[in-house]
PAMAR-921741 format. One record per atom (N, C-alpha, C, CB): residue number from 1; chain; atom name; x, y, z. Coordinates in nm, 4 decimals. Atoms other than C-alpha are relative to their C-alpha. Glycine has a CB too. Layout:
residues N
pt bado=NUM martor=A marti=CA px=X py=Y pz=Z
...
end
This chain:
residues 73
pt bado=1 martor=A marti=N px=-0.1383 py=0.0375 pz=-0.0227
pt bado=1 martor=A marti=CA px=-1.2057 py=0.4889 pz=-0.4980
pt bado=1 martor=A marti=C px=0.0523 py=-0.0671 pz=-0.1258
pt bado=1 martor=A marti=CB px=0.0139 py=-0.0934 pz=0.1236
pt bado=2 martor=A marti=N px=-0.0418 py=0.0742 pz=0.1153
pt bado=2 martor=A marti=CA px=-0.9522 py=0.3776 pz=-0.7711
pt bado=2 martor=A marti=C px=0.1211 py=-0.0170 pz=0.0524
pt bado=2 martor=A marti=CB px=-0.0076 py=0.0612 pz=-0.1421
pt bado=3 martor=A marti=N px=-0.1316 py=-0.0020 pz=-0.0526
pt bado=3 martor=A marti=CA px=-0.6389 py=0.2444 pz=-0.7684
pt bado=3 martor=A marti=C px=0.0753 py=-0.0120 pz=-0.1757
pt bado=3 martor=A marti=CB px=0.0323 py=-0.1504 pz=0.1350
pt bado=4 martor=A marti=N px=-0.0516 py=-0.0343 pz=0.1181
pt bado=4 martor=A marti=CA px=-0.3664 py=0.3545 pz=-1.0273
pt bado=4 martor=A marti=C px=0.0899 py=-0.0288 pz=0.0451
pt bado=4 martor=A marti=CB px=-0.0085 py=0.1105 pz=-0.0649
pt bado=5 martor=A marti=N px=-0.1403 py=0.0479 pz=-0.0092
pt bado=5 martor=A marti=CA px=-0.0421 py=0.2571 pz=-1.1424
pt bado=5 martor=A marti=C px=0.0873 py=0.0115 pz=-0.0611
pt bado=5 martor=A marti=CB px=0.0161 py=-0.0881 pz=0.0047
pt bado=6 martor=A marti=N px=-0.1594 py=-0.0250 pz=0.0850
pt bado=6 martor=A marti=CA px=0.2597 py=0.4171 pz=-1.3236
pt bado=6 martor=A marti=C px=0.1120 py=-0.0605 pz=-0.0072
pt bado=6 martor=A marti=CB px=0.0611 py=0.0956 pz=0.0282
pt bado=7 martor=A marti=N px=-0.0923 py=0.0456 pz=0.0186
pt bado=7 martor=A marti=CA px=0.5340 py=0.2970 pz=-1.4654
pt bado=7 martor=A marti=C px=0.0956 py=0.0817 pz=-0.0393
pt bado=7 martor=A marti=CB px=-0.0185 py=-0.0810 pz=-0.0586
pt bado=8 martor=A marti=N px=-0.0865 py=-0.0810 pz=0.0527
pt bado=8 martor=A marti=CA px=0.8445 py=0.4518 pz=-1.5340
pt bado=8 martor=A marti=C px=0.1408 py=-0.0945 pz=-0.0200
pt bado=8 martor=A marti=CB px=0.0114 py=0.1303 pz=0.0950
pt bado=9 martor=A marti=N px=-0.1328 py=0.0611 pz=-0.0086
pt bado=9 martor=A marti=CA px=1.2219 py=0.3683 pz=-1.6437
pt bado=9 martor=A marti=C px=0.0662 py=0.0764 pz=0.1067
pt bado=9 martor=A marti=CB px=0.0814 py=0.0033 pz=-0.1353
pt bado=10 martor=A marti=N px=-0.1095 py=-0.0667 pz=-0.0480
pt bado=10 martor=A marti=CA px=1.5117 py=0.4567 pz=-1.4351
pt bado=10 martor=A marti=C px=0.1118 py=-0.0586 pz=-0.0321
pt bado=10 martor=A marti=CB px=-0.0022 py=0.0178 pz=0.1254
pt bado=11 martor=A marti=N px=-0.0967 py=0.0564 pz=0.0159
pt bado=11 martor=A marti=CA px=1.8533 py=0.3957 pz=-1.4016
pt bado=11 martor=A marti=C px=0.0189 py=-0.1665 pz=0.0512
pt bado=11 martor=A marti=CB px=0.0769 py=0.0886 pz=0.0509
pt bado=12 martor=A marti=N px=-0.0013 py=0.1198 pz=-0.0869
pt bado=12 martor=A marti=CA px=1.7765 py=0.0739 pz=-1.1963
pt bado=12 martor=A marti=C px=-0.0483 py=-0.0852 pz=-0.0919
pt bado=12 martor=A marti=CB px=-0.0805 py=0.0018 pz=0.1333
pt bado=13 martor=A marti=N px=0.0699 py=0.0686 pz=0.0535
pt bado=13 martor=A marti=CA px=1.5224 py=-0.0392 pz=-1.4049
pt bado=13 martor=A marti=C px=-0.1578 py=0.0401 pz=-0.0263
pt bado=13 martor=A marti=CB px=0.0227 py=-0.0991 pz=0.0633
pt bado=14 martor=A marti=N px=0.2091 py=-0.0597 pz=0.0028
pt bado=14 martor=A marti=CA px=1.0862 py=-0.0182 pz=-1.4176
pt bado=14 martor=A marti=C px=0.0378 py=0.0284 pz=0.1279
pt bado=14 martor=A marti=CB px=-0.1843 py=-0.1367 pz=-0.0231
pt bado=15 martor=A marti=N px=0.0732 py=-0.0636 pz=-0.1156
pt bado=15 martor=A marti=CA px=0.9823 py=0.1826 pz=-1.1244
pt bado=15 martor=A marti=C px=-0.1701 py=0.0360 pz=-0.0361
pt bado=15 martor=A marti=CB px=0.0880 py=0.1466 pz=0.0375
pt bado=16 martor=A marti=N px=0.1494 py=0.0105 pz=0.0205
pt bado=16 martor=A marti=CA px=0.6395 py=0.0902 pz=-1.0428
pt bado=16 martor=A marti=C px=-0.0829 py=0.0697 pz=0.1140
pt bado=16 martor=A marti=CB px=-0.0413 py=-0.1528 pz=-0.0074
pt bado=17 martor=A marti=N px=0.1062 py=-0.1194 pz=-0.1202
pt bado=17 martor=A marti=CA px=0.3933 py=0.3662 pz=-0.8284
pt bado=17 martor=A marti=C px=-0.0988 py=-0.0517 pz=-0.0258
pt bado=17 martor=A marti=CB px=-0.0251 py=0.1810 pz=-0.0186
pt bado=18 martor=A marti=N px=0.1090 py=0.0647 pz=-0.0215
pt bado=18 martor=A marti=CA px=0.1023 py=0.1874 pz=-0.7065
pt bado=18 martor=A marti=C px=-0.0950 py=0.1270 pz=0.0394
pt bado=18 martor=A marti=CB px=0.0203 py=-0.1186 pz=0.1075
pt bado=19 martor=A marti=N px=0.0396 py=-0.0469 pz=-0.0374
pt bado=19 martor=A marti=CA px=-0.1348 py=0.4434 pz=-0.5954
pt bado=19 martor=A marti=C px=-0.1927 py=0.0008 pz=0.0934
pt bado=19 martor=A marti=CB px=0.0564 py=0.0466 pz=-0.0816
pt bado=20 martor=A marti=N px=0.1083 py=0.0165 pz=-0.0475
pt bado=20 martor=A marti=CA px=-0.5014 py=0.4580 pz=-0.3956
pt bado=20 martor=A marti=C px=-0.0723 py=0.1611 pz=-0.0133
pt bado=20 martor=A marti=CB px=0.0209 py=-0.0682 pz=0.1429
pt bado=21 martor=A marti=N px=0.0572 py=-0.1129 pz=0.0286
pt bado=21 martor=A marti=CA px=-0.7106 py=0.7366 pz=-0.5132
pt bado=21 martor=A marti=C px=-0.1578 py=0.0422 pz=0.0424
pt bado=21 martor=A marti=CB px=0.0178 py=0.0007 pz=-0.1289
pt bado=22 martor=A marti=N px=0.1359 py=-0.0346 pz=-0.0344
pt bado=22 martor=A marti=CA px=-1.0497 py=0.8907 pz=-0.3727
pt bado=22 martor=A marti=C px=-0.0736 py=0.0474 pz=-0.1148
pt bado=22 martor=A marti=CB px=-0.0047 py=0.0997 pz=0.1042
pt bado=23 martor=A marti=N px=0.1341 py=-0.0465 pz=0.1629
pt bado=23 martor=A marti=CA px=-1.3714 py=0.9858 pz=-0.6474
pt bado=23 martor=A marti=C px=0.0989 py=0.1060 pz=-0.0118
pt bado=23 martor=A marti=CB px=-0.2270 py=0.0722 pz=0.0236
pt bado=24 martor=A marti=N px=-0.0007 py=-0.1539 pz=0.0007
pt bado=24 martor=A marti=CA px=-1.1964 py=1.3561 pz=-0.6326
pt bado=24 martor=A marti=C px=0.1209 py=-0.0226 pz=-0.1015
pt bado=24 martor=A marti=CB px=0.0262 py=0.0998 pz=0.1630
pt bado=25 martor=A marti=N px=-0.1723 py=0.0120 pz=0.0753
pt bado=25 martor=A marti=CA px=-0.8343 py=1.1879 pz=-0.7829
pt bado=25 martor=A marti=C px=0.1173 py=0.0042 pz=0.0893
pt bado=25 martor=A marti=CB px=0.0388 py=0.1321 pz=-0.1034
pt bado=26 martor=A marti=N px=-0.0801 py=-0.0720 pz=-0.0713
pt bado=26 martor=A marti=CA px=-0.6867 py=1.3091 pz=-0.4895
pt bado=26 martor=A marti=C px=0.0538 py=-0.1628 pz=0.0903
pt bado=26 martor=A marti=CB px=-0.0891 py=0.1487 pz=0.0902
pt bado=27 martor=A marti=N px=-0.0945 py=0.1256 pz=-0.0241
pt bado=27 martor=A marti=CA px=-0.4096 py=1.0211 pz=-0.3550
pt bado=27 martor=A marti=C px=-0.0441 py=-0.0355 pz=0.1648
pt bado=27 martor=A marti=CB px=0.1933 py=0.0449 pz=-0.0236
pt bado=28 martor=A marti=N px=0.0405 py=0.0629 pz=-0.1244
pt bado=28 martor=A marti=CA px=-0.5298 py=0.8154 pz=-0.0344
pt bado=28 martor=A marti=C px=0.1543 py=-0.0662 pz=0.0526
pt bado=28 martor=A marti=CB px=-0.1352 py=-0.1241 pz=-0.0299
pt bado=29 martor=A marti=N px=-0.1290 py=0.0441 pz=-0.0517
pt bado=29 martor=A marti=CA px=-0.1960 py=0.7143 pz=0.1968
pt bado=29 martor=A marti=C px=0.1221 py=-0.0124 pz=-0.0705
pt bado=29 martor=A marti=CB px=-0.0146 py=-0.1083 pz=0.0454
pt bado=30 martor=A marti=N px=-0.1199 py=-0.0392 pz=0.0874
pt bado=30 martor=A marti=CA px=0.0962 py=0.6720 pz=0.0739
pt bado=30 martor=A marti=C px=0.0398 py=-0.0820 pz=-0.1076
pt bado=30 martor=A marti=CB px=0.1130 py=0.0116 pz=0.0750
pt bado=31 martor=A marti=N px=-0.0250 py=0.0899 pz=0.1079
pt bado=31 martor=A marti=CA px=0.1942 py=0.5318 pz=-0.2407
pt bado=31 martor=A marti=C px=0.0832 py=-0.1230 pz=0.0022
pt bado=31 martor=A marti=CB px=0.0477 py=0.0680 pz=-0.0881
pt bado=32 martor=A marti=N px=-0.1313 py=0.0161 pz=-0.0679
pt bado=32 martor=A marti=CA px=0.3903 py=0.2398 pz=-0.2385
pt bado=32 martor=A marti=C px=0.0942 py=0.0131 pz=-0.1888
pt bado=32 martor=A marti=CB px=0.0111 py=-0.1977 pz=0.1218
pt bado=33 martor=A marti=N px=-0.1017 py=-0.0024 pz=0.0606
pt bado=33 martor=A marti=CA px=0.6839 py=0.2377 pz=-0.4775
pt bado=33 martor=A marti=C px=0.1084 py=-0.1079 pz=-0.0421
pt bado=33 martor=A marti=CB px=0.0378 py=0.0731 pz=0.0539
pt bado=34 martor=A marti=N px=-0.1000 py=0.1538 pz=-0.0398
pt bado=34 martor=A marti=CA px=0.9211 py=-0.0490 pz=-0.5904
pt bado=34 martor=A marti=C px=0.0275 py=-0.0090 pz=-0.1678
pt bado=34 martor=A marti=CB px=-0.1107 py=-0.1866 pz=0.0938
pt bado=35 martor=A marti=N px=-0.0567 py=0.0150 pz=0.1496
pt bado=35 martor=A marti=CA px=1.1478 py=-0.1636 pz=-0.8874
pt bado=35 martor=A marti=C px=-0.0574 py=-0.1502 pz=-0.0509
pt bado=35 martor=A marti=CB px=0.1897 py=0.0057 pz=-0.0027
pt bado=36 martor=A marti=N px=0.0249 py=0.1348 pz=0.0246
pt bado=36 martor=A marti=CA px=0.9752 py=-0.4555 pz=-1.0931
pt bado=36 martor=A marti=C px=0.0909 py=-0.0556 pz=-0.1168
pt bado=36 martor=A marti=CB px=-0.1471 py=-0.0164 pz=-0.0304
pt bado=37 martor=A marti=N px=-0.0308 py=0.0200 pz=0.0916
pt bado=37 martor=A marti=CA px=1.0881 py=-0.6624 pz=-1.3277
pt bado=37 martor=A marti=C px=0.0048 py=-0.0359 pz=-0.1791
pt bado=37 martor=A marti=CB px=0.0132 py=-0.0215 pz=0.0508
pt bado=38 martor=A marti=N px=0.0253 py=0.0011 pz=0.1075
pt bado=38 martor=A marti=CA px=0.8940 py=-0.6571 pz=-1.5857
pt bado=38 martor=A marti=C px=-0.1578 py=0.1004 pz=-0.0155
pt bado=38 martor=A marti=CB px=0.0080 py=-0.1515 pz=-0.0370
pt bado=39 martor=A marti=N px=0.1523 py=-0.0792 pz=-0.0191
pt bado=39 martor=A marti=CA px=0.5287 py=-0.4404 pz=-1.6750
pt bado=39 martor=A marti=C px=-0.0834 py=-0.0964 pz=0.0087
pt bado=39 martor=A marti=CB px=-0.0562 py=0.0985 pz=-0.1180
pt bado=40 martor=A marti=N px=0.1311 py=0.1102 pz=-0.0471
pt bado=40 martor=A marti=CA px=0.3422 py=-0.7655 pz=-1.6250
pt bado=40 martor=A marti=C px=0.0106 py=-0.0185 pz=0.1427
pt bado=40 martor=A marti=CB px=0.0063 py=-0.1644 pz=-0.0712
pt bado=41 martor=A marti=N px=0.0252 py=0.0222 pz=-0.1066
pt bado=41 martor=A marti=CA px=0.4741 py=-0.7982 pz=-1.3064
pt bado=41 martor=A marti=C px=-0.0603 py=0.0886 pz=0.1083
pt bado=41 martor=A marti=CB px=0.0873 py=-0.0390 pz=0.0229
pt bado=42 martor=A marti=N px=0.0909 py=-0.1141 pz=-0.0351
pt bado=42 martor=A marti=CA px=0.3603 py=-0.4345 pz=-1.2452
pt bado=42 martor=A marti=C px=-0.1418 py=-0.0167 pz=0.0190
pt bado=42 martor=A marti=CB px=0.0091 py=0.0927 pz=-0.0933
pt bado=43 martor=A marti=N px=0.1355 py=0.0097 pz=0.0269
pt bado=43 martor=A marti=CA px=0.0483 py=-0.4943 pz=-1.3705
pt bado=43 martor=A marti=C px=-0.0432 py=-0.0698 pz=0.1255
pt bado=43 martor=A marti=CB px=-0.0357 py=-0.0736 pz=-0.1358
pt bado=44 martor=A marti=N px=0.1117 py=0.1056 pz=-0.1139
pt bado=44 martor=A marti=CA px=-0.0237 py=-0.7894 pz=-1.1484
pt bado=44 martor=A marti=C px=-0.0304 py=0.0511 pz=0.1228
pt bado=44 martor=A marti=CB px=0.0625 py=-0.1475 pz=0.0502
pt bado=45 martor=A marti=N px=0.0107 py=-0.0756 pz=-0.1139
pt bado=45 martor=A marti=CA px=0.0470 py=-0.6359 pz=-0.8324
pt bado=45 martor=A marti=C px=-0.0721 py=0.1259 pz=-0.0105
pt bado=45 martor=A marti=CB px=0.1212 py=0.0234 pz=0.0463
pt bado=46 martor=A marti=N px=0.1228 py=-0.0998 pz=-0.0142
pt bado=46 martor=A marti=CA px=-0.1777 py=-0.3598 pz=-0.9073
pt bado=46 martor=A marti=C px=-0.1318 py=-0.0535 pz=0.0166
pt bado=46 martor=A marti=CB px=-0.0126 py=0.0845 pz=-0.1158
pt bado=47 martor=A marti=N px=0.1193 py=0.0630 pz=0.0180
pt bado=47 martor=A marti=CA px=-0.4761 py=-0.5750 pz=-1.0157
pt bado=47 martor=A marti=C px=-0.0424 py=-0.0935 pz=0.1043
pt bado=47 martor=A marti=CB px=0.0031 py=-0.0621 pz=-0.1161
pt bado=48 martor=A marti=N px=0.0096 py=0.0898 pz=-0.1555
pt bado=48 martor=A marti=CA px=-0.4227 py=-0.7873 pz=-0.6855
pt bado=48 martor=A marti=C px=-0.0340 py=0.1057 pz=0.1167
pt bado=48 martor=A marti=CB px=0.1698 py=-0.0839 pz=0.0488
pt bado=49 martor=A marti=N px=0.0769 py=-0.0917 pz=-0.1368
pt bado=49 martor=A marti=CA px=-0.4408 py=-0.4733 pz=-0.4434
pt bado=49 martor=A marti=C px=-0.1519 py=0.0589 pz=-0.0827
pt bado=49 martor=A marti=CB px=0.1296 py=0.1784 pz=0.0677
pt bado=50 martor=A marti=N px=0.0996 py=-0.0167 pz=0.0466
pt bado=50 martor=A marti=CA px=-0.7348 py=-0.3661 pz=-0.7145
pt bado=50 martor=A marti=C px=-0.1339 py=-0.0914 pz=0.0652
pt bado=50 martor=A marti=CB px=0.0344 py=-0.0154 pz=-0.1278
pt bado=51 martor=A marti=N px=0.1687 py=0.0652 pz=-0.0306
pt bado=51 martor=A marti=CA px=-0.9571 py=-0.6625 pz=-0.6327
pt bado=51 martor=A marti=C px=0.0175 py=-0.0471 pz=0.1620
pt bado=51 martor=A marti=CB px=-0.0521 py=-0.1739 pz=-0.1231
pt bado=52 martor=A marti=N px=0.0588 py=0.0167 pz=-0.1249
pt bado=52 martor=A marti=CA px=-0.8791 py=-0.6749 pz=-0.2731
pt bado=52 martor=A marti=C px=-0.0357 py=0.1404 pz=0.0689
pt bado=52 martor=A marti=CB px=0.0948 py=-0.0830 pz=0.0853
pt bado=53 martor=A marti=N px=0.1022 py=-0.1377 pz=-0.0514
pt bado=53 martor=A marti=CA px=-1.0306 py=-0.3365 pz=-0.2281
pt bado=53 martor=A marti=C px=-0.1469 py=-0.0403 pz=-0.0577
pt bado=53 martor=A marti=CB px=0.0555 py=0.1784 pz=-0.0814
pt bado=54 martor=A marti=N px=0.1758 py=0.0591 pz=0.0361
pt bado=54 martor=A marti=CA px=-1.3523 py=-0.5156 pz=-0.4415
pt bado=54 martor=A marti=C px=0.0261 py=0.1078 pz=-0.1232
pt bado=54 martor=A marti=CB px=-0.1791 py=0.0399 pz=0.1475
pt bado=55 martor=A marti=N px=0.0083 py=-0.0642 pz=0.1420
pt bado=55 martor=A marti=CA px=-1.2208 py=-0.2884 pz=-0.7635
pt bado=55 martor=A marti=C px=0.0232 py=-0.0853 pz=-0.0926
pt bado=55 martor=A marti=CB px=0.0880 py=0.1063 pz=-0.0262
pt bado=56 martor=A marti=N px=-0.0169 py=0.0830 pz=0.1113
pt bado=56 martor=A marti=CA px=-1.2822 py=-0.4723 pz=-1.0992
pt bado=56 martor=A marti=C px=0.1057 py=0.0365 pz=-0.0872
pt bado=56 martor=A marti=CB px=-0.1134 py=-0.0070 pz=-0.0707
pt bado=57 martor=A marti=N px=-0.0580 py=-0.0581 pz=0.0971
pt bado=57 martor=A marti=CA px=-1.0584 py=-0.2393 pz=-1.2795
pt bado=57 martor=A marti=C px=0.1112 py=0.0964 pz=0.0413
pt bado=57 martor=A marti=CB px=-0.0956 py=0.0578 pz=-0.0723
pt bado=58 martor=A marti=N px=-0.0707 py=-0.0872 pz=-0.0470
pt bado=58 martor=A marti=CA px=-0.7498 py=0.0148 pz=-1.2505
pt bado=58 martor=A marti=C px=0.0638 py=0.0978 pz=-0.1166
pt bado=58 martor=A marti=CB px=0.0916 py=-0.0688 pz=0.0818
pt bado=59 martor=A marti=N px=-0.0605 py=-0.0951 pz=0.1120
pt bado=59 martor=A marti=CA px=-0.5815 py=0.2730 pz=-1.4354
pt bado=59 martor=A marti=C px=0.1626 py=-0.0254 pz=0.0218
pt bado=59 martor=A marti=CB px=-0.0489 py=0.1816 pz=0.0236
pt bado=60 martor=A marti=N px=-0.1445 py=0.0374 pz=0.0318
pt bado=60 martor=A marti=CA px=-0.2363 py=0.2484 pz=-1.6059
pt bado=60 martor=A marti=C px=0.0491 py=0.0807 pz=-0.0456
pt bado=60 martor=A marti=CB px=0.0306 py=-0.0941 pz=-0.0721
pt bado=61 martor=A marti=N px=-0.1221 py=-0.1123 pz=0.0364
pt bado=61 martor=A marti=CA px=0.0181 py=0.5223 pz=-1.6829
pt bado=61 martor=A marti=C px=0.1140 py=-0.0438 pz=-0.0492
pt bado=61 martor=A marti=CB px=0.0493 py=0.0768 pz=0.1117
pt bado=62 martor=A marti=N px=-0.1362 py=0.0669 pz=0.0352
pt bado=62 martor=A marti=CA px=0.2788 py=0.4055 pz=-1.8738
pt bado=62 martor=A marti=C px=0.1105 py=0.1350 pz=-0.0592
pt bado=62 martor=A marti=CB px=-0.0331 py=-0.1352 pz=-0.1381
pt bado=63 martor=A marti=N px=-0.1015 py=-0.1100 pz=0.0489
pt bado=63 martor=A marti=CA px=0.6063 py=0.6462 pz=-1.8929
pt bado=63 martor=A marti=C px=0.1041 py=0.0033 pz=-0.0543
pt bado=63 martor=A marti=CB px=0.0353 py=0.0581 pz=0.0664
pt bado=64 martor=A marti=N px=-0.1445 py=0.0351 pz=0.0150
pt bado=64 martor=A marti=CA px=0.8228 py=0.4683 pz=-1.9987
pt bado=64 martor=A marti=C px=0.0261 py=-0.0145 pz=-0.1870
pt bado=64 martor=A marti=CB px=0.0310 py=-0.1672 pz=0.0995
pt bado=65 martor=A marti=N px=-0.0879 py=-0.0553 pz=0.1191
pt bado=65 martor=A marti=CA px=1.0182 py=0.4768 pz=-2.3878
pt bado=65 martor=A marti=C px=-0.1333 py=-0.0632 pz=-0.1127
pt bado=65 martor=A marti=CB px=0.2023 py=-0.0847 pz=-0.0173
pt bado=66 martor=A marti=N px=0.1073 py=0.0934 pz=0.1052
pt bado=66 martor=A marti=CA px=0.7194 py=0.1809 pz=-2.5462
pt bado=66 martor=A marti=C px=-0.1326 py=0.0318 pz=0.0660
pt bado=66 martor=A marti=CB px=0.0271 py=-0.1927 pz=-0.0034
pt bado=67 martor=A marti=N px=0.0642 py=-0.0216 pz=-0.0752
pt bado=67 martor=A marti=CA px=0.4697 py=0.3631 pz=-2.3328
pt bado=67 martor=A marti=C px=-0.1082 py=0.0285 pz=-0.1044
pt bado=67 martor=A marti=CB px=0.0478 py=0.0833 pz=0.0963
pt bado=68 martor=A marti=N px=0.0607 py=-0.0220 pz=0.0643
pt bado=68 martor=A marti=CA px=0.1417 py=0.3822 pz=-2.4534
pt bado=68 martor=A marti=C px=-0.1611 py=0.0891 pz=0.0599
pt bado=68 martor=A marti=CB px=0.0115 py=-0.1172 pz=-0.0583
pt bado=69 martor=A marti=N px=0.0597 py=-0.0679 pz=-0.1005
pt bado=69 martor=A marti=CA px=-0.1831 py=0.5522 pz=-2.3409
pt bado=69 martor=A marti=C px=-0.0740 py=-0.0387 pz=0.0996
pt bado=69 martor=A marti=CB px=-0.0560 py=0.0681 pz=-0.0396
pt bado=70 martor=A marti=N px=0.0103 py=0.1167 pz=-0.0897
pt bado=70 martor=A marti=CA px=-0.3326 py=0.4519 pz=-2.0335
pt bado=70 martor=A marti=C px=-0.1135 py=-0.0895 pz=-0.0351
pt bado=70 martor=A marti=CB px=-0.0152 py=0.0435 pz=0.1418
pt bado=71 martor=A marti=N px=0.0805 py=0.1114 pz=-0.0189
pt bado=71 martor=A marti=CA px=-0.5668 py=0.1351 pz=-2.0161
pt bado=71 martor=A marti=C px=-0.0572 py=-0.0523 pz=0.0852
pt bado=71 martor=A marti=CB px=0.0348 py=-0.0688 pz=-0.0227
pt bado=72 martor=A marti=N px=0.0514 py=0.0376 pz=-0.1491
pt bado=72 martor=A marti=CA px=-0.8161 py=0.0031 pz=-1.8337
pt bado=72 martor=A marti=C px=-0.0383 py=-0.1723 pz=-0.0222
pt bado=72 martor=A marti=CB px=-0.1630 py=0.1118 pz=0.0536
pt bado=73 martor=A marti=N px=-0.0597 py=0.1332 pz=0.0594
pt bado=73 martor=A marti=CA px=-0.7188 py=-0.4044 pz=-1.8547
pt bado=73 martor=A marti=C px=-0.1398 py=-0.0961 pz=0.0720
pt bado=73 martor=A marti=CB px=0.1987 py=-0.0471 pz=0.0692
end
């Protein structure tokens, strides 16, 4: 299991896709979705549902304009 987390711009602002992924890659329930306000605050909220699944680590997708490749933090 992993849990991943894209970022993107929109017109609103960051749009942040949390995701829950099985060994295969293949997406576990439903993603959730939500506008943050900054990529740290992204981050955190990933790394918080990360370690209450007992994952040390997550993957990062960044799509946005200063995007860089992903990281594992």
């Amino acid at each position: 299991m992993s849990v991943r987390l894209k970022i993107e711009n929109s017109r609103e602002g960051l749009v942040a896709t949390i995701s829950e992924r099985d060994d295969a890659g293949k997406v576990i329930g439903r993603p959730s979705i939500f506008l943050v306000g900054s990529k740290e605050e992204a981050k955190q909220r990933a790394k918080t549902l990360a370690r209450s699944l007992g994952l040390k680590i997550y993957g990062i997708v960044d799509k946005t304009s200063a995007g860089r490749a992903p990281i594992r933090p």
